[in-house]
Every structure is written in C-alpha cells, then in structure tokens.
C-alpha positions in Angstrom: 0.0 0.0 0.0 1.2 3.8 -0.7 2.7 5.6 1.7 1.5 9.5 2.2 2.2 12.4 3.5 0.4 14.3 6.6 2.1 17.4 6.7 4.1 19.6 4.6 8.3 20.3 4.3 7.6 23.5 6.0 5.6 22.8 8.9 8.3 20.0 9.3 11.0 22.8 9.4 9.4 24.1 12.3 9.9 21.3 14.7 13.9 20.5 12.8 14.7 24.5 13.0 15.3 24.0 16.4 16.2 21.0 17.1 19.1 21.5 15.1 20.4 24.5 16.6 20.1 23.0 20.1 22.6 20.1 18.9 25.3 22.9 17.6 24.6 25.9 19.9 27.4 24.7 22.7 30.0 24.7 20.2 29.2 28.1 18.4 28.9 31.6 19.7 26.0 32.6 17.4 23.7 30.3 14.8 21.7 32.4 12.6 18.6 30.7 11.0 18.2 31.6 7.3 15.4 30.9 4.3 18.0 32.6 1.8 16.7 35.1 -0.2 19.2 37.4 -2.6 16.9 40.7 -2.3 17.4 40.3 1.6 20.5 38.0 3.4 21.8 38.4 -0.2 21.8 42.3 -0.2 24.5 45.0 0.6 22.8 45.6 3.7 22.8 41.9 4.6 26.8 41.7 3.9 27.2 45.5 5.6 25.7 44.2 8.9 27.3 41.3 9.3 31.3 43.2 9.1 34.1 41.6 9.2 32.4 38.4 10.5 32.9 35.0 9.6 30.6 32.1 9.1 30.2 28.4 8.8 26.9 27.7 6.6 24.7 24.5 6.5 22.5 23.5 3.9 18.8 21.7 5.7 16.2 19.9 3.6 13.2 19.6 5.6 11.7 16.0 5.1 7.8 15.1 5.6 7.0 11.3 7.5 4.8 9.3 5.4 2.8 6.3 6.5 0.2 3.7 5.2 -2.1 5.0 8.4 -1.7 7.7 10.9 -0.3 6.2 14.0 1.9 3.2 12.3 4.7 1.9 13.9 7.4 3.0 10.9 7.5 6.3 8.5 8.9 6.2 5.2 12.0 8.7 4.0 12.4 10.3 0.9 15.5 12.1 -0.9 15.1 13.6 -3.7 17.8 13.4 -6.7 17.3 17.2 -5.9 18.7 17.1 -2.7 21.8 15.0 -4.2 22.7 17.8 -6.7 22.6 20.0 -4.1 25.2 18.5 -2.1 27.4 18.4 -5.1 26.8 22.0 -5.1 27.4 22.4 -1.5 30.8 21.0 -1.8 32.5 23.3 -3.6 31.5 26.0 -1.5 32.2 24.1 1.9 28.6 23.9 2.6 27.3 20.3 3.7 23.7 19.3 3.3 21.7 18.0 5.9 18.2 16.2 5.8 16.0 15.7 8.7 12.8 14.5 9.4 10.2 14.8 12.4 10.0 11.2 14.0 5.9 11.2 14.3 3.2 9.3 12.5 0.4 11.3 13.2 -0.7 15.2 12.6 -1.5 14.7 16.3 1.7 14.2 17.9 4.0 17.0 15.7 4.9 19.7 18.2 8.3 21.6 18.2 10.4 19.8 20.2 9.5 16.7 18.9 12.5 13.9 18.6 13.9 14.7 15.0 16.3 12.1 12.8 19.5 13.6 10.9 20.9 12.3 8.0 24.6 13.3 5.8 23.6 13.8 1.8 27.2 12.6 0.3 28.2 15.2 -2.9 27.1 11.7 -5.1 25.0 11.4 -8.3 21.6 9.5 -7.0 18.5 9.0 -8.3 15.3 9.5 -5.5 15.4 7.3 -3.1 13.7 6.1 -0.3 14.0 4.1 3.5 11.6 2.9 6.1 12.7 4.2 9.9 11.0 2.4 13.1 9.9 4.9 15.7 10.6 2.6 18.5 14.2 2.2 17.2 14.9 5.6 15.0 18.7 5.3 15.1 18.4 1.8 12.7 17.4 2.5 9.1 15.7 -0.5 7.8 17.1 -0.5 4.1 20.2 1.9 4.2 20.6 3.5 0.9 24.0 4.4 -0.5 25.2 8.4 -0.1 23.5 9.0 3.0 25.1 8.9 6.4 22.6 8.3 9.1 20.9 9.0 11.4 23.3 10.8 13.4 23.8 11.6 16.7 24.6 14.7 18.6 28.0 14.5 18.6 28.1 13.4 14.6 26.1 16.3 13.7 28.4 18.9 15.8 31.2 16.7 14.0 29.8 17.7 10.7 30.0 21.5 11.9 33.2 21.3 12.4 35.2 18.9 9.7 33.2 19.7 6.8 31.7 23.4 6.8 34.3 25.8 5.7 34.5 29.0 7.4 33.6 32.0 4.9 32.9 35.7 4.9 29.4 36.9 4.2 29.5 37.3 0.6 30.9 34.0 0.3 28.3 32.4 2.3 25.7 34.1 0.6 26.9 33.5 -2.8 27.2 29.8 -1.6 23.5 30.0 -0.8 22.3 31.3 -3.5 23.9 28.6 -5.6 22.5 25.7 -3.3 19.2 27.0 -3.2 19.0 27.7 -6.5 19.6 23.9 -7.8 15.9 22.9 -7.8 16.0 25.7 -11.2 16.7 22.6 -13.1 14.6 20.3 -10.9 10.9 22.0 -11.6 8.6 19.5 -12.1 4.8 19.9 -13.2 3.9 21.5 -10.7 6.4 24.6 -9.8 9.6 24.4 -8.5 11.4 21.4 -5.8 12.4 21.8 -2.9 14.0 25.1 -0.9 16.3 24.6 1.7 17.2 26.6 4.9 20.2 27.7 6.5 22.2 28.0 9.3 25.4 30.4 9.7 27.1 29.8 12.4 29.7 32.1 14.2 32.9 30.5 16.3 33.1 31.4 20.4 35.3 33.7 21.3 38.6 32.4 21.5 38.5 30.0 18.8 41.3 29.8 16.1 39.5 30.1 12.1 39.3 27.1 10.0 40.3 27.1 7.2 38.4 23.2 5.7 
C-alpha cells in the first residue's frame, strides 16, 4: 500500500529548525537561521551588517514522515535526486547538506520539540530514493541506501560542523547559498519548482582559532 504524507516540508521545518540549533549551539557563539533570499541576506545591507564576521553555513532539507495509516509503527524517507545535486553543489563551497525528518506518524503528535532524525547527503549522483525508519528504534534504518550517512547523533552532527563546513565571509556564504538554493531551477517538475532549503550560519566562540576546511 502507498505511503503519504500528513504534513508539509515547512511545517516539518518548524519542529527541525530548532532542534538543530540545540545540537550545535554549545559549540558556536552565534547560529543564525536563514530561508536565503538574494533581495534580503543576499543584499548589501545583509553583507554591511554582518562586518568583518565570519561564518560556517549548513544547507537543511526539511523532510515530511509518510505512512500507510496515521499512528503506524514505521515512516517512510524520501530524498530527492534534488537534494543530491545539491550537495554536489554544497561541496564546492564548503557547505554540507543535511536532511532531517520529524519522528511522528500522526498530525496529532507533531509539536516543536519533537525527537527529529538527521541524515549526511554525500556530494554523489543518485536518483530519489527512499528508507523505512522504526519509531521505536529511529537510530536503525531499515534499508540503508548508499550516499547517505545516518541518522546521526549529537556529537556526529556537531562533527559535521566542524570537519566539513568551511569558514567564509558573508558574501561567500551568501553566494554559496544562493547557488544551493538555486539547484531545484533545473529540478521543476509539473507543478512549480522542488524543494527550498534553509540555513544555518554559524559564528565561532570567542577564542576559537579560524578554520580554514
């Protein structure tokens, strides 16, 4: 039987907005959520106000749980070819992609704050794919597909932070998100355009020595 949606990719971003930045905010100093636009964070003003500054940026695709019925035991995962070219993308900027999902099976039981599961997109041509994910055991993917890394824990997604964002200045990072956002041009299907990610640039703590990955 199909599996379908109950919610959107953006009221999914609401409950992995946050739960992302409470995984990274004891190793940065600042995390500044972003949904890139270039009229705005793009903008002189956006570039004047940030200074001298430098930033660390993370790419987020916000994914929706599907199920046969609301309530089952497992939801079903899917990535996008989309979000694949976007992580080739990414890569040359030093800008990783992450996707996560809300671990509910029900409309009912979505609230922010809700246990979310994180997954790696490897910079790898792949066609859409898709994997099943027990709620009672949401660190196990039940058939593992190939260029993802996941789910990952705590430490594995400050680990990401740190080893594979490279630290940028604002016009950097913006043109680096810009041209990650803007992959799903050539993904429109018959309906409008694919999927938007969002964004978080984060600042080092005081004290800490730039990278340079």
């Amino acid at each position: 039987m199909k599996s379908i949606g109950f919610m959107s990719e953006n009221t999914a971003a609401y409950a992995l907005m946050p739960d992302l930045v409470s995984h990274l905010s004891a190793h940065h100093r600042r995390i500044i959520p972003l949904r890139f636009s270039s009229t705005r964070e793009g903008a002189r003003t956006a570039d004047e106000s940030m200074g001298d500054r430098r930033v660390k940026v993370l790419a987020v695709y916000a994914r929706r749980p599907k199920v046969t019925h609301a309530g089952d035991e497992t939801i079903l995962v899917k990535l996008n070819s989309l979000l694949f070219a976007s992580a080739r993308v990414g890569a040359g900027f030093g800008i990783p992609v992450l996707a996560g999902v809300p671990l509910v099976s029900s409309l009912l039981h979505f609230s922010i704050g809700v246990p979310c599961a994180w997954f790696l997109l490897e910079p790898v041509e792949q066609a859409d794919t898709e994997f099943n994910l027990r709620l009672s055991q949401p660190r196990e993917v039940e058939n593992p597909v190939s260029g993802v890394s996941g789910p990952l824990t705590r430490e594995e997604i400050a680990d990401v932070a740190a080893s594979k964002c490279r630290e940028m200045d604002w016009m950097l990072a913006a043109e680096g998100m810009r041209s990650v956002r803007d992959t799903e041009q050539g993904y429109r299907g018959p309906f409008g355009a694919g999927y938007t990610p969002f964004f978080l640039a984060m600042t080092a703590k005081e004290g800490e020595a730039p990278t340079t990955a």
